[in-house]
DOKEDO-643787 format. One record per residue (C-alpha): residue in one letter; x, y, z. Coordinates in steps of 0.02 Angstrom, whole numbers, padded with zeros to 5 digits, always signed. Each point is the difference from the previous one (the first is absolute). Layout:
REM residues N
AXYZ/...
***
This chain:
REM residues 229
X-00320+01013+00517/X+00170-00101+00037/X+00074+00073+00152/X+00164+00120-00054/X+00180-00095-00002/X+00038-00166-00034/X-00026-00110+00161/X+00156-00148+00023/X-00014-00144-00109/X-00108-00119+00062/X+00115-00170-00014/X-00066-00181-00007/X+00065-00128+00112/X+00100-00152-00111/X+00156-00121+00046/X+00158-00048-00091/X+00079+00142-00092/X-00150+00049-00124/X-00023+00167+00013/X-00192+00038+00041/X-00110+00147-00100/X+00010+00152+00097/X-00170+00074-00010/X-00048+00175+00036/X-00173+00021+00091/X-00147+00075-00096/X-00096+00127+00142/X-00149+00104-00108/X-00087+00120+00103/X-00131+00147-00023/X-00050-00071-00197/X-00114+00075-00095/X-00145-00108-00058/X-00009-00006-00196/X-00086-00081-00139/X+00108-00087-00147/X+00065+00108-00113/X-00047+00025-00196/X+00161+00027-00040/X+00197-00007+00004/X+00080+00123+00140/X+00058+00023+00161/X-00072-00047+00150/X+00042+00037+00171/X-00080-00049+00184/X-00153-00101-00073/X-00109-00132+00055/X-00064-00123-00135/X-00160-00080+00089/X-00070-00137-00083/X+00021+00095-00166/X+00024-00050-00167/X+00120+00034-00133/X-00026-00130-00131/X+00032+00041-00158/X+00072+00170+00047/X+00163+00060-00106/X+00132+00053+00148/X+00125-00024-00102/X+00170+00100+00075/X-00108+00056+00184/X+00064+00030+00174/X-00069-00067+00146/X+00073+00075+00153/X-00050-00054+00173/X-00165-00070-00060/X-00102-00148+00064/X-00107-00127-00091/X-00134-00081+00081/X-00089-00155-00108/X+00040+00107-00149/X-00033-00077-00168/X+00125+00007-00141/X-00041-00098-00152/X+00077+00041-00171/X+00064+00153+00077/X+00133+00074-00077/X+00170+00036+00124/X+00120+00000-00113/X+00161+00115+00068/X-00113+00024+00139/X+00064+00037+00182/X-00037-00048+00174/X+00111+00083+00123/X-00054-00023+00204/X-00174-00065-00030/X-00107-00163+00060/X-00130-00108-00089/X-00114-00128+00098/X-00108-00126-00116/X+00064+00064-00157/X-00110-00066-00138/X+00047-00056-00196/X-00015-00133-00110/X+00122+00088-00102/X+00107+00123+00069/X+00120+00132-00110/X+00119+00057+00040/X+00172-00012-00086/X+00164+00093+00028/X-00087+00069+00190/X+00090+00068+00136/X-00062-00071+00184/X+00091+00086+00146/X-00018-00040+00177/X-00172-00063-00058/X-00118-00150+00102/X-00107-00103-00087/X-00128-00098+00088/X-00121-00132-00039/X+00005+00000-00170/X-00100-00094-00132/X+00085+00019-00166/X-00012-00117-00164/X+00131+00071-00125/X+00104+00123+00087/X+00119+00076-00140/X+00143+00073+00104/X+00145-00029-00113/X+00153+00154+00000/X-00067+00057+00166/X+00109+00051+00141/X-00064-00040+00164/X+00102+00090+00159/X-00060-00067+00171/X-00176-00088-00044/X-00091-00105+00100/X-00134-00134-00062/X-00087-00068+00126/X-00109-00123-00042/X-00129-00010-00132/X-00005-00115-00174/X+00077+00016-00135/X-00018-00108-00146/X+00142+00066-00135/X+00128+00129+00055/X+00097+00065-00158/X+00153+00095+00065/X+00145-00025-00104/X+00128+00091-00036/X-00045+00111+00142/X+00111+00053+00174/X-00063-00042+00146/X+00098+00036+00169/X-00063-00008+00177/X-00157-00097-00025/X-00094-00129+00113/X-00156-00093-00041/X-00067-00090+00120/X-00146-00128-00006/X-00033+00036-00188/X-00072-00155-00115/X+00090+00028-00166/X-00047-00130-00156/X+00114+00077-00100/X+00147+00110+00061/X+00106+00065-00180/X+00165+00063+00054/X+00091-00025-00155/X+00155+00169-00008/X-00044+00052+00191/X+00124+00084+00085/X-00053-00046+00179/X+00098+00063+00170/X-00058-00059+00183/X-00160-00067-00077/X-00092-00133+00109/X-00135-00083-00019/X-00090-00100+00181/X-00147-00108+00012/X-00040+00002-00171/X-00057-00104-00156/X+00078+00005-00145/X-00067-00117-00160/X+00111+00049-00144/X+00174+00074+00047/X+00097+00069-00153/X+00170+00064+00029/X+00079+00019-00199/X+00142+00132+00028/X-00027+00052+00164/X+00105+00086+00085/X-00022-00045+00199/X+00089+00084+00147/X-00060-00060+00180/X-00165-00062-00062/X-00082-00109+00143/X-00119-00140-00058/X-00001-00099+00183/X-00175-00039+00066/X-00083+00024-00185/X-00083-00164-00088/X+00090-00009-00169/X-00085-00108-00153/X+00109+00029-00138/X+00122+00097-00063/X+00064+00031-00169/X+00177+00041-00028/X+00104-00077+00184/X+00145+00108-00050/X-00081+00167+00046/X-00019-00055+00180/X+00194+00033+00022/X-00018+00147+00139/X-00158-00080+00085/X-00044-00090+00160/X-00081-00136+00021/X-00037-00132+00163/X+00038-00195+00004/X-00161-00031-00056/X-00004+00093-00144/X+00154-00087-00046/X-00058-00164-00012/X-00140+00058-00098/X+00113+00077-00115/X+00119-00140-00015/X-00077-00101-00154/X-00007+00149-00095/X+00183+00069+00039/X+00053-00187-00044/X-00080+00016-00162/X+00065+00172-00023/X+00188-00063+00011/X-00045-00165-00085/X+00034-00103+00121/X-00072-00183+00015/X-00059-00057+00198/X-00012-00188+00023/X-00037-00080+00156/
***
């Protein structure tokens, strides 16, 4: 199981003033090897090997200081679920529930997810490392102290988020959409961006030189403004 107190926040390295997420570190020890459950409920010190809970209703379960190995989650049903102090490595669902969720100093690694429905969820020191990802639904949801790194991303739906010391390095992001988003030291250097839909919700982010000139046309069009040479 996670080792007792809360070790110091582990901090990323950044420049300029953007704040970086502080992340706490995720140490499981002494787990107890388990199959997937049948049903909603709480579940402490587990390892997930390989198992599979598609279709399973977990609607409203805990998951404390668990790991998932190549665990398969199709159709399974998360809603209200919670993930507090646990890791996943090669996560696995071409549609994956799980609306109004709680992750909490959770790492996610390697995952290959189609749909991911993750809108209302609050996500407190998460790291995704990795993995791809083609739709991401999480509006309206809070996110603070979260770092992907290396993720591919077609679609990325941020529309409402609330998002504090959020970065995002290395990645690939197709489809960017920022419609009332709230962003507070939100760090998009070092990420390819494609599009995005709705410039204004970037006020609060960070982006390189780079991704400035890419972004140029569309800001221009966004204020109306006419370039001739």
């Amino acid at each position: 199981m996670a080792q007792a107190g809360r070790r110091p926040p582990v901090r990323t390295s950044g420049s300029g003033k953007t704040k970086q997420p502080a992340l706490d570190s995720v140490s499981l020890q002494g787990l107890e090897e388990a199959q997937a459950p049948e049903g909603a409920g709480t579940f402490e010190g587990r390892r997930f090997d390989r198992a599979s809970f598609d279709g399973a209703d977990l609607q409203g379960s805990t998951f404390l200081e668990c790991e998932f190995q190549s665990a398969s989650m199709t159709d399974t049903s998360l809603r209200g679920a919670r993930f507090l102090e646990c890791r996943s490595s090669g996560l696995y669902a071409p549609v994956f529930r799980a609306p109004r969720a709680t992750f909490r100093d959770v790492v996610l690694e390697g995952s290959r997810l189609g749909s991911a429905e993750l809108y209302d969820n609050g996500w407190n020191s998460v790291h995704v490392d990795g993995g791809k990802l083609d739709y991401v639904n999480l509006r309206n949801s809070r996110l603070t102290d979260v770092l992907f790194t290396g993720c591919t991303i077609e679609e990325l739906d941020l529309d409402g988020v609330h998002a504090t010391r959020v970065a995002f390095r290395d990645c690939r992001i197709g489809d960017l959409s920022l419609t009332g988003a709230v962003l507070q030291d939100v760090d998009l250097r070092t990420t390819e961006l494609r599009s995005i839909t709705h410039l204004s919700g970037l006020r609060g982010a960070t982006i390189d030189d780079g991704q400035l000139m890419m972004l140029a046309p569309l800001l221009a069009a966004n204020l109306g403004l006419r370039v001739e040479g």
